[in-house]
N, CA, C and O atoms as a DFTB+ gen file, in Angstrom:
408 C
 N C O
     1  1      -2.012     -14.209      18.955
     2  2      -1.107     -13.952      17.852
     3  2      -1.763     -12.948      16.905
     4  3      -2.905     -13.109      16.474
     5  1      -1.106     -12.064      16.647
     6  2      -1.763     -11.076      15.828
     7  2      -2.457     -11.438      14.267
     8  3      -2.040     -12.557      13.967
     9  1      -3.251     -10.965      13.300
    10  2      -3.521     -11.339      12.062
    11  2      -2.134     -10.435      10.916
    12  3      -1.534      -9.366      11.023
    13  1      -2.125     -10.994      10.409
    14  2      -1.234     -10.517       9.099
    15  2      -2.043      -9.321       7.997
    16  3      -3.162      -9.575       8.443
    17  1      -2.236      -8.591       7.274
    18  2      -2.836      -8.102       6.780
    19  2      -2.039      -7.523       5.544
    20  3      -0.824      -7.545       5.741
    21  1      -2.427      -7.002       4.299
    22  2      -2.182      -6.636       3.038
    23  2      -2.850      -5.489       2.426
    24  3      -3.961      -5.723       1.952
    25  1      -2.423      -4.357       2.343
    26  2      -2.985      -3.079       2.053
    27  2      -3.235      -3.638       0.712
    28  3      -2.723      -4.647       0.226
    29  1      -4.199      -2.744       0.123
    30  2      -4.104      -2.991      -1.674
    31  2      -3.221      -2.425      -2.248
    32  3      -3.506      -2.165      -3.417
    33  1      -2.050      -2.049      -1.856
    34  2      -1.008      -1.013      -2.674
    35  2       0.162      -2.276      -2.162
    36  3       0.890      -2.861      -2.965
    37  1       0.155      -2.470      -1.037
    38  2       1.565      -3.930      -0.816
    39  2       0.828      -4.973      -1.809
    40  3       1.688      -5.597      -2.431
    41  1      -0.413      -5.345      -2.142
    42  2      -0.641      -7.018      -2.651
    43  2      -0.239      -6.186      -4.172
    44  3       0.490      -6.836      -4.921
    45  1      -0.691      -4.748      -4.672
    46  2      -0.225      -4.113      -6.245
    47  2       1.430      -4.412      -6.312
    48  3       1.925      -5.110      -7.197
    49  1       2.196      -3.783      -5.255
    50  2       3.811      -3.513      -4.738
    51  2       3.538      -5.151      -5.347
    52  3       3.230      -5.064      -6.536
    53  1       3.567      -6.690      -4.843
    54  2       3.662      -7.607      -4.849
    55  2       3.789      -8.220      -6.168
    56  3       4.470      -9.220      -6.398
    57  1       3.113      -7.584      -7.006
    58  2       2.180      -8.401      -8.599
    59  2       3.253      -7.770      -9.498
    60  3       3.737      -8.301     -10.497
    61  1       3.718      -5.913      -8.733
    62  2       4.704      -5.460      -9.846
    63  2       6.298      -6.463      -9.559
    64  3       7.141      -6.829     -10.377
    65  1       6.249      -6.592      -8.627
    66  2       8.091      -6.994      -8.473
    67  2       8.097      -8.395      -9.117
    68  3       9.059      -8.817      -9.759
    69  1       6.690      -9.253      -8.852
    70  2       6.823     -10.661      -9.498
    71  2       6.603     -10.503     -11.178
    72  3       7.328     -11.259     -11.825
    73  1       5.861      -9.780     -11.836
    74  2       5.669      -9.912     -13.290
    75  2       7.383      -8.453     -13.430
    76  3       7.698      -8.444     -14.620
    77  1       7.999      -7.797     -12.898
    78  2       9.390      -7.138     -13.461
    79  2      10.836      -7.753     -13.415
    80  3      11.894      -7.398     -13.935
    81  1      10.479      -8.847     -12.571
    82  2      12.073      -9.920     -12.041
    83  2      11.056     -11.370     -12.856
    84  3      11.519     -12.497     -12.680
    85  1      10.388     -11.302     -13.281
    86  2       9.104     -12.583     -13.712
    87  2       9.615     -12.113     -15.591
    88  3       9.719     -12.864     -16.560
    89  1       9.810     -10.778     -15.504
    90  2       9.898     -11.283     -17.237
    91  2      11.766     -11.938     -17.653
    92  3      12.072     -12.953     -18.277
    93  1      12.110     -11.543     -17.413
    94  2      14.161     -12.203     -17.264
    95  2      13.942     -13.596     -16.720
    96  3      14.152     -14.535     -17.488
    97  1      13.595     -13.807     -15.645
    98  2      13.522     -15.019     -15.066
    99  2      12.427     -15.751     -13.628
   100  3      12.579     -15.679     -12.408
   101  1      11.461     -16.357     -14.386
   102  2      10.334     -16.709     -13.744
   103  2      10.733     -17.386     -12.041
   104  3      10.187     -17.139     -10.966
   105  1      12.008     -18.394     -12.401
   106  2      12.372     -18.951     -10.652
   107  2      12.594     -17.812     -10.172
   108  3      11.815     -17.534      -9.260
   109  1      13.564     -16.800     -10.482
   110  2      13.785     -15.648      -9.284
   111  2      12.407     -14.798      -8.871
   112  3      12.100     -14.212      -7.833
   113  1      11.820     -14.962      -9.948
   114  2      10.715     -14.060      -9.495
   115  2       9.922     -14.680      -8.652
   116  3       9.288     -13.973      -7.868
   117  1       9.750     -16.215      -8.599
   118  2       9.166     -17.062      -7.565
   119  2       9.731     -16.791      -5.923
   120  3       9.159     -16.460      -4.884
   121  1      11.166     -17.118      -6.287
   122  2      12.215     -16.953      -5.249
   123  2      11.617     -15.614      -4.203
   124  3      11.180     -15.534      -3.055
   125  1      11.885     -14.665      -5.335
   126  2      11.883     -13.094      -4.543
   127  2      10.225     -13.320      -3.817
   128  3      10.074     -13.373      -2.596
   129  1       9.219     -13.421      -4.677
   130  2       7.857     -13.772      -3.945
   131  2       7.718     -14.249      -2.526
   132  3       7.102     -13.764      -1.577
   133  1       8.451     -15.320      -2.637
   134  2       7.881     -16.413      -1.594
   135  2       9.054     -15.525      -0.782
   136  3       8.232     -14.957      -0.062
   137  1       9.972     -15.123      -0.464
   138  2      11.093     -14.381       0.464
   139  2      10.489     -12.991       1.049
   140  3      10.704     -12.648       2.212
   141  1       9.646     -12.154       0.062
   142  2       9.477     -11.228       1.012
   143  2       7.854     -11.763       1.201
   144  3       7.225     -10.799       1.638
   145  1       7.142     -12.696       1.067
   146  2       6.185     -12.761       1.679
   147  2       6.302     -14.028       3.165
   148  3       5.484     -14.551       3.922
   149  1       7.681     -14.076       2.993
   150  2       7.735     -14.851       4.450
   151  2       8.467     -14.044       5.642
   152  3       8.456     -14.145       6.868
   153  1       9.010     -13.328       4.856
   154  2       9.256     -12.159       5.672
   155  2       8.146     -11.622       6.788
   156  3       7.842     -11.663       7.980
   157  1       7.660     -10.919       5.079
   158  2       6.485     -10.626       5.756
   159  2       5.564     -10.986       6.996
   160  3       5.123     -10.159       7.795
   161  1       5.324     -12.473       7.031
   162  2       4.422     -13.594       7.969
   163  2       5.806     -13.171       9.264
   164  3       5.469     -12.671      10.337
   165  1       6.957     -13.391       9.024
   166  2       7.897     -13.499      10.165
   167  2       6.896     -12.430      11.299
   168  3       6.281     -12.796      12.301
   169  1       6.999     -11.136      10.759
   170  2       6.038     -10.112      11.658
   171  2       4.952     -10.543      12.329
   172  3       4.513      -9.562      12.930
   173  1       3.935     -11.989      12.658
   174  2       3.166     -12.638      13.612
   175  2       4.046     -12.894      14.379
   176  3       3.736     -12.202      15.349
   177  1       5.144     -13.525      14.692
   178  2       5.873     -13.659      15.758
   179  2       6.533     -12.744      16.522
   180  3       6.708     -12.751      17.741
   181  1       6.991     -11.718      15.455
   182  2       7.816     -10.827      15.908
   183  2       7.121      -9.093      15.775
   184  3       7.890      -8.235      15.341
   185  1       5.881      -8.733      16.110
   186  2       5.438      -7.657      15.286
   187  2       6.421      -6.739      15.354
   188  3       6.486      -6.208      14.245
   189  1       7.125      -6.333      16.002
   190  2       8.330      -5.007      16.492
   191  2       9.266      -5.287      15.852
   192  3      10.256      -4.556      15.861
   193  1       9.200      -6.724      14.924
   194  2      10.397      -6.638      14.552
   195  2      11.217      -5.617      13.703
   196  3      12.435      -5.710      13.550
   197  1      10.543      -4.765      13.236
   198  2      10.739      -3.543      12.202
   199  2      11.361      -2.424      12.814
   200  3      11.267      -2.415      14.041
   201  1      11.951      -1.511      12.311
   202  2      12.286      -0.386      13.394
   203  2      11.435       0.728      12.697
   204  3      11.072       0.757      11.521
   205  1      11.208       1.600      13.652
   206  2      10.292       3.241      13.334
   207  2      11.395       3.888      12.333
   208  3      12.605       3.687      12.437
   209  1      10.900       4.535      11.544
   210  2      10.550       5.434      10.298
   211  2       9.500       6.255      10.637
   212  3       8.432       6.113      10.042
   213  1       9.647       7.258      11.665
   214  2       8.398       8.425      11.719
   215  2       8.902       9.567      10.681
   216  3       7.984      10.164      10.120
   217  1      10.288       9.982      10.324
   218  2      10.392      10.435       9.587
   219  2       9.578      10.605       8.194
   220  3       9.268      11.618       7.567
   221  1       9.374       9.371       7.976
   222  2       8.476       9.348       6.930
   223  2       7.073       9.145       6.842
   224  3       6.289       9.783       6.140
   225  1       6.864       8.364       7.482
   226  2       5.305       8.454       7.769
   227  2       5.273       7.954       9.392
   228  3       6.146       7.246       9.894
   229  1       3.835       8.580      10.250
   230  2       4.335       8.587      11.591
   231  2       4.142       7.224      11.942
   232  3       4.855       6.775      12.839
   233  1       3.252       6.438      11.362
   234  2       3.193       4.823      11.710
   235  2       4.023       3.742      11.135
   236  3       3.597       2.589      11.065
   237  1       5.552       4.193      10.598
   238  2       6.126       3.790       9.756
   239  2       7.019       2.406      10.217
   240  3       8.016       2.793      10.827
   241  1       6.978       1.055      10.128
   242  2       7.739       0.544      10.436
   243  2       8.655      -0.075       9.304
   244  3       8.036      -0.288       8.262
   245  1      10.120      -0.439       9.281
   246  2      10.738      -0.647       8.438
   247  2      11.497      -1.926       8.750
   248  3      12.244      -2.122       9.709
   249  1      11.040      -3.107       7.365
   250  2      11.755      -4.238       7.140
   251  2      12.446      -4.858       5.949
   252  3      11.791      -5.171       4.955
   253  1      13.448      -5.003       6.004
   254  2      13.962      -5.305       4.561
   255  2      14.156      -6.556       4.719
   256  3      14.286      -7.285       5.703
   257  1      14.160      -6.775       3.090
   258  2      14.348      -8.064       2.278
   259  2      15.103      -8.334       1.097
   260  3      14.531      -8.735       0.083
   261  1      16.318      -8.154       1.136
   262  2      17.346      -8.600       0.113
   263  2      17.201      -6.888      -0.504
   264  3      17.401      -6.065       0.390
   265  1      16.885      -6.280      -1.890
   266  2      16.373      -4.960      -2.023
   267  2      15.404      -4.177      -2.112
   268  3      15.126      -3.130      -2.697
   269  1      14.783      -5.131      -1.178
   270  2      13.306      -4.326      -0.656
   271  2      12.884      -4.232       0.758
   272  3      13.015      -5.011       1.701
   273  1      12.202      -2.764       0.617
   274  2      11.563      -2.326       1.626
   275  2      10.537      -2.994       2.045
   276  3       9.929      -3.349       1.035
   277  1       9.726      -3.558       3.464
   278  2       8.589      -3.950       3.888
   279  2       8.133      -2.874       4.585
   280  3       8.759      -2.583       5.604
   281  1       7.094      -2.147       4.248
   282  2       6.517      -0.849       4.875
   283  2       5.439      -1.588       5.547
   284  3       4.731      -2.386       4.934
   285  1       5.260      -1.247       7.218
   286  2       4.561      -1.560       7.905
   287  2       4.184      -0.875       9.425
   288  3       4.879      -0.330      10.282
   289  1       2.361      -1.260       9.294
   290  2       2.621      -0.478      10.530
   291  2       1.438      -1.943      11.625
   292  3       0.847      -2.901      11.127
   293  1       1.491      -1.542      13.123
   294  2       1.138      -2.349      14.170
   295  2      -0.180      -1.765      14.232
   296  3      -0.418      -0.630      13.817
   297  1      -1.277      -2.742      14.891
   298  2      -2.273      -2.004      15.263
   299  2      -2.745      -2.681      16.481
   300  3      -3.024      -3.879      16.516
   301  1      -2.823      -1.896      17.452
   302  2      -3.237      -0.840      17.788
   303  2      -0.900      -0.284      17.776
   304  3       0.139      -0.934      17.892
   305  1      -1.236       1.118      17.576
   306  2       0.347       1.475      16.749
   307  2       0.663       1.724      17.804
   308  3      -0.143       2.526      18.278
   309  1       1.713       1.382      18.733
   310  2       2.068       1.556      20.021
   311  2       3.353       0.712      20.204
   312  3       3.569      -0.269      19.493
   313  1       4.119       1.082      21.084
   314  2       5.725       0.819      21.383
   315  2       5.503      -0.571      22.218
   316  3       6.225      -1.558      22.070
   317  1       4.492      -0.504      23.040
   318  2       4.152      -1.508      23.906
   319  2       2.937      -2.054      24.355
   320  3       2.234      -1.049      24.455
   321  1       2.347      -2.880      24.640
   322  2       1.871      -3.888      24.665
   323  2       1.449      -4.687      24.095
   324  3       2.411      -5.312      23.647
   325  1       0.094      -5.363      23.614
   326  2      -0.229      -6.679      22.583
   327  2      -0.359      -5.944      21.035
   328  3      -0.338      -4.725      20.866
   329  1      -0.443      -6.556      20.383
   330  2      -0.313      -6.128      19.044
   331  2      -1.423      -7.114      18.488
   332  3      -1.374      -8.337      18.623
   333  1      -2.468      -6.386      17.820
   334  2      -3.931      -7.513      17.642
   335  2      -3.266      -7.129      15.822
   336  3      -3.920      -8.023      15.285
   337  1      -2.505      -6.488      14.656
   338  2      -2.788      -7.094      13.831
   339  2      -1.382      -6.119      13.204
   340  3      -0.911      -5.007      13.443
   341  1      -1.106      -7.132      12.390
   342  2       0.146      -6.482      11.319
   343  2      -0.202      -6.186      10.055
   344  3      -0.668      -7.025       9.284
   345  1       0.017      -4.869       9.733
   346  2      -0.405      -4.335       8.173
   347  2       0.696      -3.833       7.119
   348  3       1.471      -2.877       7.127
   349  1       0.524      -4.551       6.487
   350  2       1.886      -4.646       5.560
   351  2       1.165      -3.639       4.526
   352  3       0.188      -3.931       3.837
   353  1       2.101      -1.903       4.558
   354  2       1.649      -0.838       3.622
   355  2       2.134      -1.148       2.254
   356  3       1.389      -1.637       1.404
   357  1       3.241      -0.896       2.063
   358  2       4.117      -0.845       0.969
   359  2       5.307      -1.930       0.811
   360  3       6.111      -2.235       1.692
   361  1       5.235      -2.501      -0.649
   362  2       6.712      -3.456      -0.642
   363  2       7.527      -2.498      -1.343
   364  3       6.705      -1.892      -2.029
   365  1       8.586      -2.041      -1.556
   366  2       9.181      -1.221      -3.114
   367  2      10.550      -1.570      -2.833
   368  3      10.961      -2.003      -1.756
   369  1      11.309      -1.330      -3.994
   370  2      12.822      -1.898      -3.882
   371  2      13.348      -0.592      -3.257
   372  3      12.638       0.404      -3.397
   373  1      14.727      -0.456      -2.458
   374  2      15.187       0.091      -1.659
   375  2      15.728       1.000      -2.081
   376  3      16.179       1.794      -1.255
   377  1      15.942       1.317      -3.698
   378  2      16.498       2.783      -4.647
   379  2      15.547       3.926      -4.761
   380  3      15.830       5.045      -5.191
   381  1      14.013       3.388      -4.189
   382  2      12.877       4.204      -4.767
   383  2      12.877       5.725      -3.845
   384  3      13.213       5.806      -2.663
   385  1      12.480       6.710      -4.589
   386  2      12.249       7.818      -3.802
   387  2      11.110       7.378      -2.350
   388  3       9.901       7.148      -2.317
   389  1      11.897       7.399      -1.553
   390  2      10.327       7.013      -0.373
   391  2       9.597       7.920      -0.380
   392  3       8.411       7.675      -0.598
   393  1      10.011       9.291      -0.149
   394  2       9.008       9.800       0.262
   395  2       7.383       9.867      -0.616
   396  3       6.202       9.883      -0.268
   397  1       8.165       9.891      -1.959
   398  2       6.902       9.934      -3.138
   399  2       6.336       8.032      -3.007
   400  3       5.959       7.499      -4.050
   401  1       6.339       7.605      -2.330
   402  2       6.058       6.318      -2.270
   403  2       4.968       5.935      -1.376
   404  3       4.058       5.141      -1.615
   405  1       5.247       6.805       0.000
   406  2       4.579       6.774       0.735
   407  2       3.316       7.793       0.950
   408  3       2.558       7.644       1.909
């Protein structure tokens, strides 16, 4: 089963969406937390579950979560065979300029 992993810019992505939906209302901001970080985990079972985004960056995989993006890529980055670890790049809500994101 592959490892899960957290760039330092997805665990930053993480801290901003919980303290910006955290100042209006602390449960949603719990809510939204725990949703895209199970998301997130979903990707040990499923690493492919994302679809390619080379457009934007060439290791780009793409998963959403209610209005956010899960930026991710596989490693070793390949269409096929085992997948030893999932790296979760970027979280950002789904209005954001990507390209300046990525």
């Amino acid at each position: 089963m592959p490892k899960l992993l957290w760039s330092d810019d997805a665990l930053e992505d993480m801290m901003s969406i919980y303290v910006f939906i955290g100042v209006n209302n602390a449960e949603a901001a719990e809510r939204m937390y725990t949703n895209l970080e199970a998301r997130a985990k979903s990707l040990i079972m499923y690493p492919r579950l994302g679809v390619r985004r080379r457009e934007l960056m060439p290791w780009a995989r793409l998963l959403i979560e209610g209005n956010y993006f899960i930026f991710y890529r596989t490693h070793p980055d390949a269409d096929l065979g085992s997948v030893d670890a999932v790296e979760i790049m970027r979280v950002v809500q789904g209005n954001q300029d990507l390209s300046r994101v990525l």
